[in-house]
N, C-alpha and C positions, 0 to 999 in steps of 0.2 A: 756139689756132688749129691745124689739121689742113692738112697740104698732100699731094699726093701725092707719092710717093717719087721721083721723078723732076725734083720741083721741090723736094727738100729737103735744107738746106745746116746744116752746125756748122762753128764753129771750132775748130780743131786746133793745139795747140801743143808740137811734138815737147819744146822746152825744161821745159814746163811738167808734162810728164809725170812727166821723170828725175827733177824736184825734187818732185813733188807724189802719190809710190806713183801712178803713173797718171792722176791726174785731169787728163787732156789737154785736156778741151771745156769750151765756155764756156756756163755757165747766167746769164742775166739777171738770174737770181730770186742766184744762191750763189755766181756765182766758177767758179772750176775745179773742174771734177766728172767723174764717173766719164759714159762714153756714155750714159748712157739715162738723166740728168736733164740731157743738152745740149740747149739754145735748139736749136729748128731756125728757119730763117729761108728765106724764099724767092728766088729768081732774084733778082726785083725788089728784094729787100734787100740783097742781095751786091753788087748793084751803087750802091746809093746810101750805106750802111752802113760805116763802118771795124771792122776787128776790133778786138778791145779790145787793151791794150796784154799783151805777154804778155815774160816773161825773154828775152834775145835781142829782140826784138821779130820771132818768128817765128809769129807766129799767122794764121792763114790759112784763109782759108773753105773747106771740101771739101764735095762730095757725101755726101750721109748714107751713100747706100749702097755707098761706097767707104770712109768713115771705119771703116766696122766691123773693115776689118783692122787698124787701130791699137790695135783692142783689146785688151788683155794676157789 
């Protein structure tokens, strides 16, 4: 599914990162992954959707194109 950038959302898990060499975001398909195999999900899913459970339980939906500075 392709969304535009504007409407496209990852979860982000600051915890998940420290423990995991970076892999902050969450893939459907893998778990926690590095940015660019993160699920992206749309408005509409952010809002009916829970983030998955993540260390801390600090997982949190962000803007795709905000998430990119989490990148290491």
């Amino acid at each position: 599914m392709t969304f535009e950038a504007s409407d496209s959302w990852v979860v982000y898990s600051p915890n998940e990162s420290n423990l995991s060499d970076s892999a902050a975001f969450w893939s459907n398909e893998f778990g926690w992954v590095q940015f660019d195999q993160a699920t992206r999900f749309s408005t509409a899913e952010t809002q009916r959707l829970q983030p998955p459970i993540s260390t801390g339980r600090d997982a949190r939906f962000v803007r795709w194109q905000e998430a990119q500075q989490y990148c290491a």
